[in-house]
C-alpha positions in Angstrom: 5.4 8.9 -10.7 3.6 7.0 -8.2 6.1 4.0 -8.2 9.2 6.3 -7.8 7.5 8.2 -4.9 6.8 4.9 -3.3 10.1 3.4 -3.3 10.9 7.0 -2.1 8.7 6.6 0.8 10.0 3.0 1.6 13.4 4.2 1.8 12.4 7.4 4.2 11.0 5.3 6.6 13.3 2.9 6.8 16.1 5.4 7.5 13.6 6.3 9.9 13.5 3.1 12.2 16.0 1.0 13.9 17.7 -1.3 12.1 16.3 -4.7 13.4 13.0 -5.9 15.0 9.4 -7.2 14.3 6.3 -6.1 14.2 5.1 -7.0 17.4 8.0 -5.0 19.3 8.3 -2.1 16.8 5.8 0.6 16.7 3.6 0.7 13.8 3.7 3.3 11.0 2.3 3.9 7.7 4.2 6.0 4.7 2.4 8.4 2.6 3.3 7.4 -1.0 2.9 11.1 -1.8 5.0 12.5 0.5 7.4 10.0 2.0 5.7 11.1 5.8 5.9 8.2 8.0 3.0 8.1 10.6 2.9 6.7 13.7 -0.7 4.7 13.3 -3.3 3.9 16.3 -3.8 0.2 16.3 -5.6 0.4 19.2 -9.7 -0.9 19.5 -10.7 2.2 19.3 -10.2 3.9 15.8 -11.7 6.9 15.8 -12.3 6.4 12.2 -13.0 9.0 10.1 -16.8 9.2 9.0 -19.5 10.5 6.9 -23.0 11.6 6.8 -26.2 9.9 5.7 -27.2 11.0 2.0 -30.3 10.5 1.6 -30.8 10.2 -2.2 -28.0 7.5 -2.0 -29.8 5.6 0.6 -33.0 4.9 -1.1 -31.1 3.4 -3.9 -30.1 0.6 -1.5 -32.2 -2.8 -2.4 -34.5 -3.1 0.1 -33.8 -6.7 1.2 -30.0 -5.4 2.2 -31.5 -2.5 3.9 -34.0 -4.3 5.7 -31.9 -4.6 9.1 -30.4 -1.3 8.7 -27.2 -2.7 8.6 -24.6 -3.6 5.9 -23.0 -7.1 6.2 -19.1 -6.6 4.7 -17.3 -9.6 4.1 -13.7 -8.7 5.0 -10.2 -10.5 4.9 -9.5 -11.8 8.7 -5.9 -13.4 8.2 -4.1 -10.4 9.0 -3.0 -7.8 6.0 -1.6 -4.5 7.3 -2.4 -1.8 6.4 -5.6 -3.5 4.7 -7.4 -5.4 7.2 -5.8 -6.8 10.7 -6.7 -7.0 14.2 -6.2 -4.0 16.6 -4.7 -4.6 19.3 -7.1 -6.9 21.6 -6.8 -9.4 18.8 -10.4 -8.8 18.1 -11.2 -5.0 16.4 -10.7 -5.6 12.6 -9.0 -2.4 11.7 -7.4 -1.3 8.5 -8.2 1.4 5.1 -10.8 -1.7 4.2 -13.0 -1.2 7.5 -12.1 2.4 7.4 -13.4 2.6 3.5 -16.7 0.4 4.1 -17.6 2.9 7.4 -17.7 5.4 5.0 -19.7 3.5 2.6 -22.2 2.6 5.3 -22.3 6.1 7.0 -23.6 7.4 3.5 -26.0 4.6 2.7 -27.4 5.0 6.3 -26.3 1.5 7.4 -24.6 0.1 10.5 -21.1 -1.2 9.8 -21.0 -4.7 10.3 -17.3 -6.5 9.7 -17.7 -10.0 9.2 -14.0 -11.4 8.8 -13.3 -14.3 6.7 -10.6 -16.2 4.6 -10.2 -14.8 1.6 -11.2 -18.3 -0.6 -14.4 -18.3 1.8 -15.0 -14.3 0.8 -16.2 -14.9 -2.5 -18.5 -17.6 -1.4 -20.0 -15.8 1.2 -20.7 -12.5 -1.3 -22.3 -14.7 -4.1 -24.8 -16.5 -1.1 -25.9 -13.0 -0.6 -24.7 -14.0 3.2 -22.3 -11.1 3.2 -23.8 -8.3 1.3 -20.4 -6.3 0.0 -17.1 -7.8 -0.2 -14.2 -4.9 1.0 -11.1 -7.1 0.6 -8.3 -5.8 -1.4 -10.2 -7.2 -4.3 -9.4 -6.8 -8.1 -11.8 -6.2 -10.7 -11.6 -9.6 -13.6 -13.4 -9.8 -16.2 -14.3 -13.5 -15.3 -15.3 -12.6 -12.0 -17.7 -9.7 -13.5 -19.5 -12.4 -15.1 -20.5 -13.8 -11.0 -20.3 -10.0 -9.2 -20.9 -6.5 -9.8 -18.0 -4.5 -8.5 -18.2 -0.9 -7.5 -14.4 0.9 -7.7 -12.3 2.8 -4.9 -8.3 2.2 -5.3 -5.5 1.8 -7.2 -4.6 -2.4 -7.6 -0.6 -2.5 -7.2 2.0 -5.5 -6.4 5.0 -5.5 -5.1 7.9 -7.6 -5.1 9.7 -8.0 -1.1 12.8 -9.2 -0.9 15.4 -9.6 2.6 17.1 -6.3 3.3 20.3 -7.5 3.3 20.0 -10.1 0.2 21.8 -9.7 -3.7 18.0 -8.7 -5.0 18.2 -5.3 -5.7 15.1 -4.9 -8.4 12.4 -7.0 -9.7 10.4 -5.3 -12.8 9.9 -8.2 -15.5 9.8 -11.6 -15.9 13.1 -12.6 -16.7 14.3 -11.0 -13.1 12.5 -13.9 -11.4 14.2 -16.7 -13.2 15.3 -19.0 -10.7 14.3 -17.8 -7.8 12.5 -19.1 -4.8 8.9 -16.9 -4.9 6.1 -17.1 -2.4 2.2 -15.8 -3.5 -1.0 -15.8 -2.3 -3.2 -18.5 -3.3 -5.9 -18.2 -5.9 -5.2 -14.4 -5.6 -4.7 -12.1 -8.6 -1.1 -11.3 -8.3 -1.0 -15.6 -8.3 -2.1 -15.1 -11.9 0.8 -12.6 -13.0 3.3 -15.0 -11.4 2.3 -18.0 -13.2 2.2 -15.8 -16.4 5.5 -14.3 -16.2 7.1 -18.0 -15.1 5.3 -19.2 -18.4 7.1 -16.5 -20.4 10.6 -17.1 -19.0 9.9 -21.3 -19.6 8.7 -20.3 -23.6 12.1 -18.3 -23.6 14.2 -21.2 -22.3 15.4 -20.0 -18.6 15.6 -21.3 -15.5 11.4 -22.0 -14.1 10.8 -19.9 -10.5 10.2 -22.5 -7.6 6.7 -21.6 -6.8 5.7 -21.8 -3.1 2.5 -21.1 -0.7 1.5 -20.4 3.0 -1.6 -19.7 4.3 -0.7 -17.1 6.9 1.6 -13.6 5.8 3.3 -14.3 9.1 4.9 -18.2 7.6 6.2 -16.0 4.3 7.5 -13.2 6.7 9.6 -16.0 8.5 10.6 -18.0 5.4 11.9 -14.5 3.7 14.0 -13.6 7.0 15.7 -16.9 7.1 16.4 -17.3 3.2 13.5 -19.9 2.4 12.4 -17.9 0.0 13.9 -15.5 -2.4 11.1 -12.8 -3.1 7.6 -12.6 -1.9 5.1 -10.8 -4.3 1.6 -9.2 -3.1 -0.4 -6.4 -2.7 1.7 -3.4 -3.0 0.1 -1.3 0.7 1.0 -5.0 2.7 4.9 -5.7 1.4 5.1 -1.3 2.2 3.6 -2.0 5.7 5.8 -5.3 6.1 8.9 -3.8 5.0 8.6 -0.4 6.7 7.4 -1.8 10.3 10.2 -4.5 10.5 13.6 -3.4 9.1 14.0 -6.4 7.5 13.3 -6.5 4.0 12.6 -4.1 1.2 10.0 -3.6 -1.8 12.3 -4.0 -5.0 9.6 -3.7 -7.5 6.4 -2.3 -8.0 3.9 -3.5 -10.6 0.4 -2.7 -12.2 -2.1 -5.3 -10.4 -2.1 -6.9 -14.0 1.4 -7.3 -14.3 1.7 -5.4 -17.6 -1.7 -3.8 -17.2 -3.8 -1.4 -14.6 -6.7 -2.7 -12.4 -8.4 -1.2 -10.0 -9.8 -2.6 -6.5 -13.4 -3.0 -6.0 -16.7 -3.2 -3.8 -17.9 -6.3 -4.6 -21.2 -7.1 -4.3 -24.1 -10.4 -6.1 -24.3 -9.7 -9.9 -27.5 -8.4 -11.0 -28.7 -7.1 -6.8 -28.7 -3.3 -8.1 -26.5 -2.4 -5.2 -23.4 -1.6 -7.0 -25.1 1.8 -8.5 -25.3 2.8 -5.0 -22.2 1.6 -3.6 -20.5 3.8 -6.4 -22.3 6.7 -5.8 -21.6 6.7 -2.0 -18.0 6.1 -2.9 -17.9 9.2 -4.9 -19.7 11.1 -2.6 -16.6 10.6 0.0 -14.3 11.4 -2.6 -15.6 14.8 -3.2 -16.0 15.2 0.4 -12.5 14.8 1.0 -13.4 11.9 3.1 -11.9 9.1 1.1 -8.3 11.6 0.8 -8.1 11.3 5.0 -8.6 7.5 5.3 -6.0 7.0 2.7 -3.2 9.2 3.9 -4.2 7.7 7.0 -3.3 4.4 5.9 -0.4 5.4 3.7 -2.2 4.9 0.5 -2.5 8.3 -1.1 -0.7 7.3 -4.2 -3.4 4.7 -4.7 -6.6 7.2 -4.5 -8.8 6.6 -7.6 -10.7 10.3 -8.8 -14.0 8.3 -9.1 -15.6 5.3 -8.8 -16.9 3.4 -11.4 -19.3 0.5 -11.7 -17.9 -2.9 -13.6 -14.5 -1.0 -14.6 -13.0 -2.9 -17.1 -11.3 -5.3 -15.6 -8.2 -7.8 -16.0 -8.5 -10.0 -18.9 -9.5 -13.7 -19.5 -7.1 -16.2 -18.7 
């Protein structure tokens, strides 16, 4: 259901907006996955962002070395991933449903927000340090990294496959539809993993091996897709929506579960063994029932991803 609403959405908002353009000179929008509304988003510095209270009981369950300060230290993608995590529009202000998602975190532990952007290789450094205290990054629940982190759940983990608007591609749902092609992925990300995997499975069945290729900024595969570099990117399902809707120049094709063949969730991420994931969990559900977590979601266009509760140490992708 959620996957055919989606490509629903996509297709609503694209009928929506002109034709042609970029995302600097088009305005930008989000898509509710579960009602194909397209919202016109405020990407200016100030967010308004939707909040919560202080609980209390939640609070004093935070270890008192990251409460010390009175502030909590999120570790946050800074390369620019809309709707997750980009800059607002003094190229400064990290805005996004990952800032919006930790203020509510922080608002129930009692905690001053503070974003600390950073490349996503560096994130999981800076999270097992203990420099950062909670990782909000788009990040996927493995089981091998549960044996480094605890993780506290909050969303949905999807992919999706972007193609050009215009090109031959017209769906991408299994391995075989990527033989051949040109296919652009984010480093040592989770959705890398499913790429390799599936190219594996088409070599073992004797066709053609996918041309594999990386850059570090979504802007360089945004340009090598337009001009026909590439045939296909894949990544996280909300940033291909975001990319596809805003510019009127390429469409999703395919949507996947974050393991390919299997569910995962996204996840808090915090040190393994700190105790802080018991309370991260708990102040995520406490938003959920609040109704809290709904708003920043359909905010953001990610309704269809909304988890019913979190959980600590979900299971999580398996082994390689």
């Amino acid at each position: 259901m959620h996957r055919r609403l989606t490509a629903a959405a996509v297709l609503a908002a694209l009928l929506a907006l002109p034709a042609c353009g970029t995302p600097d000179d088009i305005e930008a929008v989000t898509v509710d996955p579960s009602s194909g509304t397209v919202n016109r988003i405020n990407t200016s510095p100030d967010q308004k962002r939707v909040r919560a209270e202080k609980v209390d009981a939640i609070a004093a369950k935070v270890p008192e070395p990251i409460r010390a300060d009175g502030k909590l230290a999120v570790a946050v993608s800074g390369e620019g991933s809309p709707p997750l995590a980009f800059r607002a529009d003094d190229d400064r202000t990290l805005i996004g449903v990952e800032p919006d998602i930790a203020q509510l975190v922080a608002d129930v532990l009692g905690l001053e927000l503070e974003l600390r952007p950073t490349s996503w290789e560096n994130l999981f450094l800076v999270v097992r340090s203990g420099q950062d205290e909670v990782g909000f990054s788009n990040i996927t629940v493995t089981e091998e990294r549960k044996d480094i982190y605890d993780f506290a759940s909050y969303r949905v983990d999807s992919l999706g496959w972007e193609v050009k608007k215009d090109g031959e591609i017209d769906k991408i749902e299994k391995p075989a539809d990527i033989a051949g092609l040109t296919v652009s992925v984010g480093s040592g990300t989770n959705q890398e993993q499913v790429l390799l995997r599936w190219d594996a499975q088409n070599k073992a069945a004797g066709l053609a091996p996918a041309k594999i290729v990386y850059y570090q900024r979504p802007t360089e595969y945004q340009l090598a897709l337009r001009s026909g570099q590439i045939d296909a990117y894949f990544g996280p399902n909300p940033s291909v929506v975001y990319h596809a809707t805003v510019s009127g120049e390429t469409k999703v094709v395919g949507i996947v579960p974050g393991g390919g063949e299997v569910p995962a969730q996204i996840a808090a991420m915090t040190k393994k063994g700190n105790g802080f994931a018991v309370a991260l969990s708990e102040a995520l559900d406490t938003v959920i029932e609040s109704g809290r977590y709904a708003e920043v979601l359909a905010r953001w266009g990610l309704s269809g991803e909304a988890i019913p509760k979190s959980e600590v140490n979900p299971p999580g992708l398996p082994r390689k």
